[in-house]
Backbone as CSV, one residue per row, in Angstrom:
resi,resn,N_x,N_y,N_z,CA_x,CA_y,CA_z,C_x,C_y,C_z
1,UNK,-16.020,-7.498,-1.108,-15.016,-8.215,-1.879,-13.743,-7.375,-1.952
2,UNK,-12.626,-8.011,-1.824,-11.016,-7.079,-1.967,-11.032,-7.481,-3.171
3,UNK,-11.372,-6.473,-4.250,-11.071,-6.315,-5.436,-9.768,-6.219,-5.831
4,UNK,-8.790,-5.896,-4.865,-7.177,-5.301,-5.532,-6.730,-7.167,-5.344
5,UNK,-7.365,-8.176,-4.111,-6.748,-9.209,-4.471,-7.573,-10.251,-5.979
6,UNK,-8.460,-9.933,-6.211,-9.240,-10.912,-7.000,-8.470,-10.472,-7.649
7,UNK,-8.026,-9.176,-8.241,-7.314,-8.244,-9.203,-6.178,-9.361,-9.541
8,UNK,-5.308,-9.016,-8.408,-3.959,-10.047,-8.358,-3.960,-11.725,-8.593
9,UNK,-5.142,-12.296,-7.788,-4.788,-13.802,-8.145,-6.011,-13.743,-9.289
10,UNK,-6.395,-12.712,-10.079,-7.490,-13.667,-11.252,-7.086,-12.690,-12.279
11,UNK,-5.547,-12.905,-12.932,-5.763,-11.690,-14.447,-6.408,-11.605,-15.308
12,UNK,-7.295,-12.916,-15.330,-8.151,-12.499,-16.737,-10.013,-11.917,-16.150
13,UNK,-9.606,-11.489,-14.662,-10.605,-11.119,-14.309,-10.803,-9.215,-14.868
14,UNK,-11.752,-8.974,-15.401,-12.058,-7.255,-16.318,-12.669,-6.575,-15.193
15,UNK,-14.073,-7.678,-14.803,-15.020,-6.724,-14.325,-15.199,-7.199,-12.694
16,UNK,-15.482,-6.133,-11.795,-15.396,-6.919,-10.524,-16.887,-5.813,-10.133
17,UNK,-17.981,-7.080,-9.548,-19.076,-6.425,-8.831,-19.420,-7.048,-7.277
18,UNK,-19.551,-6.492,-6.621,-19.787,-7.162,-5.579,-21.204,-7.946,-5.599
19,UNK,-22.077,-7.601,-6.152,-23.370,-8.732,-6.502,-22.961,-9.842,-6.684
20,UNK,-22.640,-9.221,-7.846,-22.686,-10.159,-9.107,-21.476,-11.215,-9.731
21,UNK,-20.343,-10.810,-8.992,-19.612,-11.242,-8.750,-18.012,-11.017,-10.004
22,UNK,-17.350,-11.656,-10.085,-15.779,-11.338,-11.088,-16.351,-11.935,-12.679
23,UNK,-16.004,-10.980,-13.376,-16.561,-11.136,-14.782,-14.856,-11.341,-15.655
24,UNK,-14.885,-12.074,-16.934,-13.746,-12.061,-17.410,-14.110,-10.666,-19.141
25,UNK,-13.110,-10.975,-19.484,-13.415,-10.059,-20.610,-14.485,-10.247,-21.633
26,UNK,-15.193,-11.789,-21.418,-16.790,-11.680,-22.519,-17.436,-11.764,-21.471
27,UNK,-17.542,-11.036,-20.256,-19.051,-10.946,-19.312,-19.103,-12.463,-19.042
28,UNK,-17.907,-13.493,-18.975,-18.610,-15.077,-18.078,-17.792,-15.155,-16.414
29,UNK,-18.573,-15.671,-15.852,-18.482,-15.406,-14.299,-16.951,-16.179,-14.174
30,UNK,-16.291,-15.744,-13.509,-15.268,-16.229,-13.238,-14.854,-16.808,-11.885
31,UNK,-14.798,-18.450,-11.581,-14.766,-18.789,-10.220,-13.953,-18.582,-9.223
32,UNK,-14.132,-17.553,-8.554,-13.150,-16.803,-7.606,-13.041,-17.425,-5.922
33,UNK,-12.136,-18.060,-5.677,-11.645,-18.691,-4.113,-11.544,-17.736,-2.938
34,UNK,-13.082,-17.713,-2.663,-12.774,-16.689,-1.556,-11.814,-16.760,-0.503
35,UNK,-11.033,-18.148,0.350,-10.337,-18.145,0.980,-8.990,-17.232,0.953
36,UNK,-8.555,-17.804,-0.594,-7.618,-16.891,-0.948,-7.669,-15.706,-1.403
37,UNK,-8.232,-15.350,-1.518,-8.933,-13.802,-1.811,-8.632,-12.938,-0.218
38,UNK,-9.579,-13.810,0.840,-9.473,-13.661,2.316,-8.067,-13.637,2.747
39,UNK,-7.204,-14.793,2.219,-5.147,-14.520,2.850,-4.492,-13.603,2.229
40,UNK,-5.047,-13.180,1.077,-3.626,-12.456,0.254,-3.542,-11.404,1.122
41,UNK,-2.324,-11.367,0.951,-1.569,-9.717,1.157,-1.220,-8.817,0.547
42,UNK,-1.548,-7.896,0.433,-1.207,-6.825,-0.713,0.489,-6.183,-0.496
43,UNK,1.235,-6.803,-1.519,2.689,-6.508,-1.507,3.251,-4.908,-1.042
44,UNK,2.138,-4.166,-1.191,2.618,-2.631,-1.565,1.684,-1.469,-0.779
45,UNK,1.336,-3.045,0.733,0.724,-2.430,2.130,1.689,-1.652,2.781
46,UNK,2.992,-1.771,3.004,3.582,-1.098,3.646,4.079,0.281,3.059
47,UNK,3.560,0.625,1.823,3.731,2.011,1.451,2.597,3.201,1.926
48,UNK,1.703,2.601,2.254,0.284,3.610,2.688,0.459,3.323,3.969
49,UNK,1.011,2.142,5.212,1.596,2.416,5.836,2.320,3.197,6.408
50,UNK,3.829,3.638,5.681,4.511,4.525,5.910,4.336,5.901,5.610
51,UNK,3.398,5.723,4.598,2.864,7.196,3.896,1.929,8.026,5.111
52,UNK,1.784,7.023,6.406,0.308,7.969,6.672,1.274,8.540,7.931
53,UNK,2.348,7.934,8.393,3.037,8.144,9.424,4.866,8.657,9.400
54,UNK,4.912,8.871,7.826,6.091,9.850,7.655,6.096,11.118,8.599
55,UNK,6.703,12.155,8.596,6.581,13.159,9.065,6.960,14.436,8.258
56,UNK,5.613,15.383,8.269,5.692,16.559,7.276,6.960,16.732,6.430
57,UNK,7.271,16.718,4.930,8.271,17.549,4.539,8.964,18.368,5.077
58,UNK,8.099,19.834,5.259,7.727,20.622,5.572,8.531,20.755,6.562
59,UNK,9.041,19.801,7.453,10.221,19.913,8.723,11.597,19.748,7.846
60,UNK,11.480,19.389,6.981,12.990,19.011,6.342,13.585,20.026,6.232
61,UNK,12.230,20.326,5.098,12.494,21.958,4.272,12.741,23.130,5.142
62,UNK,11.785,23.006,6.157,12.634,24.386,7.294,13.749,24.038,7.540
63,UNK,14.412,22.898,8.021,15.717,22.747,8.798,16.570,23.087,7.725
64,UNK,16.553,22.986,6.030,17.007,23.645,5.134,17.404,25.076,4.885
65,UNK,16.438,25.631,4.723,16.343,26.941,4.962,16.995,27.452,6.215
66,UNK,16.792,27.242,7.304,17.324,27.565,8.592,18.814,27.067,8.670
67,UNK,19.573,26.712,7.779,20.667,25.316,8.177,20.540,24.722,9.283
68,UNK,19.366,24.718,9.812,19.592,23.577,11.384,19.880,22.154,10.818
69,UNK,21.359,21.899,11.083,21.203,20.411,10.836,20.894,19.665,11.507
70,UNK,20.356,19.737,13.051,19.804,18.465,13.856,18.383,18.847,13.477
71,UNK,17.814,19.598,12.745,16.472,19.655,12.612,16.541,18.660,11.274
72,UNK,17.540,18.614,10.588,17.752,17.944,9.067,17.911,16.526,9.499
73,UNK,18.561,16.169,10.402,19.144,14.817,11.321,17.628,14.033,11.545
74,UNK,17.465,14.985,12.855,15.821,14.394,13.185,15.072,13.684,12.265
75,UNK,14.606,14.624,11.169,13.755,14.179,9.915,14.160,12.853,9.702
76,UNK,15.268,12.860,9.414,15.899,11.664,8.474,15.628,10.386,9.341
77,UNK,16.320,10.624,10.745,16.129,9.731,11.796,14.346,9.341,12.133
78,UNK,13.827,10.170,11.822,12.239,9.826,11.757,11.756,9.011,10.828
79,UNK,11.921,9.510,9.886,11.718,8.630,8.207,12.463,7.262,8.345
80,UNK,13.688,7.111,9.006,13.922,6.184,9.308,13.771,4.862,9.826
81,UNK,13.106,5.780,10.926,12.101,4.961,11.537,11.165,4.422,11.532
82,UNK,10.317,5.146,10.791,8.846,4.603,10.203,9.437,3.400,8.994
83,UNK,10.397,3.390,8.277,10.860,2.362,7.230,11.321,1.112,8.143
84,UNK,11.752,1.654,9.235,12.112,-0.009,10.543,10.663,-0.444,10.547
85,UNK,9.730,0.116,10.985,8.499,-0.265,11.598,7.683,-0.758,10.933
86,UNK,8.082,-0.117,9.210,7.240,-0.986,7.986,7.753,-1.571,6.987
87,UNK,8.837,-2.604,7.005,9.777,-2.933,6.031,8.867,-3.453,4.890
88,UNK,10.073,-3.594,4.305,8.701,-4.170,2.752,8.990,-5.755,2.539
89,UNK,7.702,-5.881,2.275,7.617,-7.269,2.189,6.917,-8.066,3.663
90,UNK,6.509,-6.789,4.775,6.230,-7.325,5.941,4.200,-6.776,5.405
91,UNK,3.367,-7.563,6.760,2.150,-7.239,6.708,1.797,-6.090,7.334
C-alpha cells in the first residue's frame, strides 16, 4: 500500500496497515480507492529526485576556498541542470 498517497487523498485516515487496511481516528475501516491510490503522484517526487543526483557540496566549497571560479560556475551549471531534468510539478 502507498501510504504517503492514502495519507494525501484520505485525511481523516490515523492508522495505515497493510493487512488490515486504513483506520480513521476511532479504529473504523476507512474505504480506500485503490485506483486512486495507484495514480496519485506525490507532489514533492522531484525533490528526492534531484536530491540523489545533485552534485557533492563539497565541489562548491573547494572552488571557494581555491577561488576557482569555473570550478564555482560548473557547480552551479550542474545544479542547474539536474533542476531542468526535474522541474517541479513534473513526475
Amino acid at each position: 500500500m502507498n501510504h504517503d498517497a492514502i495519507r494525501a487523498l484520505y485525511p481523516n485516515v490515523v492508522t495505515i496497515d497493510d493487512k488490515a487496511g486504513a483506520m480513521d481516528k476511532d479504529g473504523k475501516p476507512v474505504a480506500v480507492n485503490m485506483s486512486d491510490v495507484n495514480n496519485w503522484v506525490d507532489p514533492e517526487a522531484y525533490k528526492y529526485k534531484r536530491q540523489q543526483e545533485y552534485p557533492p557540496m563539497a565541489d562548491y566549497l573547494d572552488g571557494i576556498v581555491k577561488g576557482d571560479n569555473t570550478q564555482i560556475q560548473k557547480y552551479i551549471d550542474d545544479c542547474l541542470a539536474v533542476k531542468a531534468k526535474y522541474p517541479k510539478g513534473d513526475e
